[in-house]
VOMAR-857331 format. One record per residue (C-alpha): y, z, x. Coordinates in steps of 0.5 Angstrom, whole numbers, padded with zeros to 4 digits, always signed. Layout:
<pts>
YZX
...
</pts>
This chain:
<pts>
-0244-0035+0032
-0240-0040+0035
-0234-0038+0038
-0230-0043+0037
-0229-0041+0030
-0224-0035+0034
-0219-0041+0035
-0219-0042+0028
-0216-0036+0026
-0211-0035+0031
-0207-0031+0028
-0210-0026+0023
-0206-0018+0025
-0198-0018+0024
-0197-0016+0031
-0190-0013+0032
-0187-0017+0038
-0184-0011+0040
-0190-0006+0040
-0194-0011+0044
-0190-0012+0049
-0190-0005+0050
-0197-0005+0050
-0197-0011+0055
-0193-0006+0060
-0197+0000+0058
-0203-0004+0061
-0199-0006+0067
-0196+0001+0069
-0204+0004+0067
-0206-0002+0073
-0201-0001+0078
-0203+0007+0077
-0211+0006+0079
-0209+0001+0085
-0204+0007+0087
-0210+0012+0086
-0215+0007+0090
-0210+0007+0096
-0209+0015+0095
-0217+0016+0095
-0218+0010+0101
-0212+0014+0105
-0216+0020+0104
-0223+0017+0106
-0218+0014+0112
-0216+0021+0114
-0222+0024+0114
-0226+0019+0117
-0222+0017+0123
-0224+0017+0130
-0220+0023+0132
-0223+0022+0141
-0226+0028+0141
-0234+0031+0138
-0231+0035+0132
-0238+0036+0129
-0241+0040+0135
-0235+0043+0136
-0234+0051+0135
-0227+0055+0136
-0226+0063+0136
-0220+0064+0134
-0216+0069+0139
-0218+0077+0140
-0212+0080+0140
-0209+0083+0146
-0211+0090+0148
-0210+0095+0154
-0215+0092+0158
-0215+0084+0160
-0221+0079+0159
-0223+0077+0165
-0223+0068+0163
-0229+0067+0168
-0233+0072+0167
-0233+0071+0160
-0233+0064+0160
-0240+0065+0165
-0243+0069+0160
-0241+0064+0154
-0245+0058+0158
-0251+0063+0159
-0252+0063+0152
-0257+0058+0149
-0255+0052+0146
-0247+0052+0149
-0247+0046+0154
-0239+0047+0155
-0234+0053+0154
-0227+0053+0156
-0221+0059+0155
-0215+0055+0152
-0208+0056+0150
-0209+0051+0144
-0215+0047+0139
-0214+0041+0135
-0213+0042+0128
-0211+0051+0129
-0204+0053+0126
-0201+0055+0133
-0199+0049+0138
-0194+0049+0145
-0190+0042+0144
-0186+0040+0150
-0181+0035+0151
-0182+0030+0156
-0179+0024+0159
-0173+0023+0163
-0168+0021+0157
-0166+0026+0152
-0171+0027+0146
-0169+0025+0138
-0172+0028+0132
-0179+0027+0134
-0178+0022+0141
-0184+0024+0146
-0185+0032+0143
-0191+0033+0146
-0197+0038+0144
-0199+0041+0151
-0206+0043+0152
-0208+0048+0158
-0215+0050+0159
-0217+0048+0166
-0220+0042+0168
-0226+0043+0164
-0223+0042+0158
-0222+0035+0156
-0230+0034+0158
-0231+0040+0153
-0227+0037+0147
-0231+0030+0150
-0225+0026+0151
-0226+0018+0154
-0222+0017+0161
-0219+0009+0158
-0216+0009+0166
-0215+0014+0172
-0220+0019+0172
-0221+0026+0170
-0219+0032+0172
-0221+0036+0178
-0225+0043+0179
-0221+0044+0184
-0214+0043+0181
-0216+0049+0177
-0211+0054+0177
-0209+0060+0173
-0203+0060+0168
-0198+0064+0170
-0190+0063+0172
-0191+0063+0179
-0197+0059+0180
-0198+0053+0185
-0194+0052+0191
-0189+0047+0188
-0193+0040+0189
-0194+0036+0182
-0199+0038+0178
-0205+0032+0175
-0203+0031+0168
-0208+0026+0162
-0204+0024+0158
-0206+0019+0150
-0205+0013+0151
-0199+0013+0146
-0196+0018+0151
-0196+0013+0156
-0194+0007+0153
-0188+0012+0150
-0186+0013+0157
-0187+0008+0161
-0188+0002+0155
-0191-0004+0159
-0192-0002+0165
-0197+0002+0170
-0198+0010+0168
-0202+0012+0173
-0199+0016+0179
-0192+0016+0175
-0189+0023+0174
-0188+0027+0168
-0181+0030+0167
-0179+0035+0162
-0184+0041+0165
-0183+0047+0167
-0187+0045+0174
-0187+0038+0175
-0193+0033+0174
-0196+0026+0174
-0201+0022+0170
-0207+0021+0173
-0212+0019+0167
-0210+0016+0160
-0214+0019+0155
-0215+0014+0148
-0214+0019+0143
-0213+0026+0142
-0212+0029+0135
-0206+0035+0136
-0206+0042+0133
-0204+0044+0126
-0198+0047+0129
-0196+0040+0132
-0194+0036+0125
-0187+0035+0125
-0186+0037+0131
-0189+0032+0137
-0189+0025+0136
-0195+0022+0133
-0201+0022+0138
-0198+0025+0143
-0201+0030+0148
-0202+0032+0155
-0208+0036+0158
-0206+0040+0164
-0211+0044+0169
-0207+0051+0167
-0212+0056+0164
-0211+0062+0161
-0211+0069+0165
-0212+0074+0160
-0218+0071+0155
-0215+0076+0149
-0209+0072+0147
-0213+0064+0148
-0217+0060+0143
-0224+0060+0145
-0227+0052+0146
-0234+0051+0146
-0239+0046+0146
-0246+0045+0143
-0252+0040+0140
-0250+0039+0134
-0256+0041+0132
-0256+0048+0134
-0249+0049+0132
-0250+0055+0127
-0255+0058+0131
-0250+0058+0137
-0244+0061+0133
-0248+0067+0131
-0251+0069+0138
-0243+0067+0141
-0241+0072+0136
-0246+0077+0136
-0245+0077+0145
-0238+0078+0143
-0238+0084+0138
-0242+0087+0144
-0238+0085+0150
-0231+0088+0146
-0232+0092+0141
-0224+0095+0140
-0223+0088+0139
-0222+0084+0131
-0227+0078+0133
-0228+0073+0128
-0233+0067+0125
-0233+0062+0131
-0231+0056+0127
-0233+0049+0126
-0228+0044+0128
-0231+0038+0123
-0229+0043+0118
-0222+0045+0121
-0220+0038+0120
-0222+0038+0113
-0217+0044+0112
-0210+0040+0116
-0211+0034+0111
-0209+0038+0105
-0203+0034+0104
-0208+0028+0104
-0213+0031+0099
-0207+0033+0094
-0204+0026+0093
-0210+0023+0092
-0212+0029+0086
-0206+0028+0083
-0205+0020+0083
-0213+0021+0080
-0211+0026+0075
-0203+0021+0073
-0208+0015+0072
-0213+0018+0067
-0208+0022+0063
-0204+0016+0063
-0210+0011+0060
-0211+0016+0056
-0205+0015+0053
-0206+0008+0053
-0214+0008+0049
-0209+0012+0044
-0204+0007+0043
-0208+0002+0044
-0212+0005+0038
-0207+0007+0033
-0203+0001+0034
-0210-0004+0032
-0210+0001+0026
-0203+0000+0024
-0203-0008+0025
-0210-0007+0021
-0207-0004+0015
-0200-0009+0015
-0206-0015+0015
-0210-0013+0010
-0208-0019+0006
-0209-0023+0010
-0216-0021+0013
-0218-0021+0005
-0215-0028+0004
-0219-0030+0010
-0226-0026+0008
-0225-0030+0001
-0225-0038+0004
-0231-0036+0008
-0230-0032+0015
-0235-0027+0016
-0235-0020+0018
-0237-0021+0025
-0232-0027+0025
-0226-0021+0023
-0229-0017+0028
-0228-0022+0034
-0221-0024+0032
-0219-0017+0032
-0222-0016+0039
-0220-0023+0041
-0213-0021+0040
-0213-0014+0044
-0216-0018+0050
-0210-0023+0050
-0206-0017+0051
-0210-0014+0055
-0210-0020+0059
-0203-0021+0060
-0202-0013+0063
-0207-0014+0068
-0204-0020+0070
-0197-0017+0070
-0199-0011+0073
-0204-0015+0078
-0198-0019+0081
-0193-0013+0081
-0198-0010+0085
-0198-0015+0090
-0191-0016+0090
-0189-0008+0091
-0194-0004+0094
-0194-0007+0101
-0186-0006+0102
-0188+0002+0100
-0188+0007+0106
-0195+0012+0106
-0197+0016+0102
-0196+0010+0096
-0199+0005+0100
-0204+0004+0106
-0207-0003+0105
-0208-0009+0099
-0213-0009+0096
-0219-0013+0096
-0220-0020+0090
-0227-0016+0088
-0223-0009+0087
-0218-0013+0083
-0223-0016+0079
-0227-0010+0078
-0221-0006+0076
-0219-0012+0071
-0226-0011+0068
-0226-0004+0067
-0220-0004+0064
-0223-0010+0059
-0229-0005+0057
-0224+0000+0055
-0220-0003+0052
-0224-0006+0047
-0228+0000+0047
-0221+0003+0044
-0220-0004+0038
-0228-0002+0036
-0225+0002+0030
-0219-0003+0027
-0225-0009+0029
-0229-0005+0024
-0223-0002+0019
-0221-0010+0019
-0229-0012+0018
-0229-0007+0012
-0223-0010+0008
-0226-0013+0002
-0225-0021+0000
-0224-0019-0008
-0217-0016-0005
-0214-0022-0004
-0217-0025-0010
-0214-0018-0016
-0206-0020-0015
-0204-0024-0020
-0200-0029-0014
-0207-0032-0012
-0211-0038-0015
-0217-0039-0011
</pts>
């Protein structure tokens, strides 16, 4: 089959202007609708895979056990939990990453504003920051010996050492040395003696603390009833390590509700609900849209058939075959096919990186354009298979019966 024989019938339907050109625009906005749903799904795959700064997949958490008339005594129970096989860290701590309570402080000498150095405090001792795994990017870690016990009248008064993120501290000193500064707005004062990379904050801290902005003190709980237990494993032996950690805990306190410990990889996954929702949902817009689109496609191609059925005879009657008619047919929803994706392709590139998130993330790649281009092509021809055939079954004898035509 030539295909140049196509161009000599360039124009076989009677395609109304109008409705092509809403076809053309259903076939830009059906484009703008998957990149949109691309960024959605790459914002996801984002979000969950990300360095968060700490050992998330060898990471258990106890949530607290409830207070009662006894207190639990943090170092007595914390030796009992590293005595167990298979814990290489466990810390008493008023808060976890990614748990539903936090402890926000504002910090820094001039006043904040919404959300300007709201930062989310963590106090688990010194031994914290190595049990979540933190990388020390300057200064040193905290001491065992600056440990102290979390109470009001704790300490003689002298400033307490603090890590900090590094977008703390750039937010607090912005261009210049961090370490040995002080860290005002506390209800005891403090100086930054380490930056850590990154931290990622508790639940409970979204809205409230700036973006990546935590403070590790060496405060630890007095009473281990009211505080998240934090404990570290190989990740290999962490399901076997969260059974024998609840089990020791069931027998030590028996009055008291205990629960699962849980997995921090698995609690990060419940704090991106927001993340996973828009990606569903922009999917979900882009496949009913396309279904829309296929429909209209289909019934417009049906439409322009029945209007052209004389004219499809007449060229079946001076020797165009049946193939022929399928690929014009075929021809001219490509054409506008083309031209959608074209225009959805430049008002992508034109519109999307002027959006805030969630709408946008980052351009897409030329191969995830031309592949989606493609997909699109296939569809869409996949919709003009049933006119192409109505087209080719229009008999040459149609043209001739009228009484106008002489051949």
């Amino acid at each position: 089959m030539d295909l140049r024989s196509l161009f000599r019938i360039p124009i076989l339907l009677c395609r109304h202007r109008g409705l092509a050109t809403l076809l053309v625009l259903e076939v830009a906005v059906g484009f703008l609708l998957l990149y949109l749903a691309w960024q959605a799904h790459s914002a996801w795959q984002h979000a969950r895979t990300a360095p968060s700064g700490v050992s998330e997949a060898s990471l258990l958490v106890v949530p607290p056990m409830g207070r009662a008339a006894t207190v639990v005594d943090v170092p007595a129970l914390m030796q009992a939990l590293r005595a167990l096989p298979g814990v290489e860290a466990a810390v008493a701590t008023n808060q976890v990453p990614y748990a539903r309570n936090s402890w926000n402080a504002a910090v820094g000498d001039r006043p904040p504003v919404g959300r300007d150095r709201i930062a989310s405090i963590y106090m688990g001792g010194a031994d914290m920051p190595r049990a979540l795994g933190l990388d020390i990017a300057a200064g040193r870690d905290l001491l065992a010996s600056e440990d102290q016990v979390m109470t009001p009248d704790a300490g003689d008064g002298s400033a307490l050492p603090a890590l900090v993120t590094r977008s703390l501290a750039e937010d607090l000193y912005p261009g210049g040395p961090v370490l040995g500064r002080p860290v005002s707005g506390l209800q005891r004062p403090a100086r930054i003696v380490g930056v850590v990379d990154r931290a990622p904050l508790p639940l409970g801290s979204r809205g409230h603390a700036s973006p990546g902005a935590a403070l590790f003190l060496p405060l630890r709980p007095g009473d281990a009833s009211w505080a998240h237990l934090l404990i570290r494993t190989a990740p290999e032996q962490r399901d076997a390590v969260a059974q024998r950690v609840h089990a020791l805990l069931v027998a030590s306190f028996p009055e008291r509700p205990v629960a699962m410990p849980l997995r921090m990889d698995e609690m990060r996954l419940d704090t991106l609900h927001a993340e996973r929702r828009w990606m569903w949902t922009t999917l979900a817009c882009a496949a009913g849209w396309w279904l829309l689109t296929l429909l209209s496609l289909g019934v417009a191609g049906q439409l322009w058939v029945q209007q052209s059925t004389l004219r499809i005879s007449l060229h079946r009657a001076v020797g165009a075959t049946a193939r022929q008619i399928r690929l014009a047919v075929r021809w001219e929803h490509f054409l506008i096919t083309l031209a959608g994706i074209g225009l959805g392709a430049i008002a992508a590139r034109a519109l999307f990186h002027r959006l805030p998130a969630p709408w946008t993330l980052e351009p897409a790649s030329p191969l995830w354009l031309a592949g989606a281009a493609l997909v699109i092509v296939a569809v869409a021809q996949l919709a003009a298979t049933w006119p192409a055939r109505r087209a080719a079954d229009v008999a040459p004898e149609r043209v001739t019966r009228k009484p106008w035509v002489r051949l």
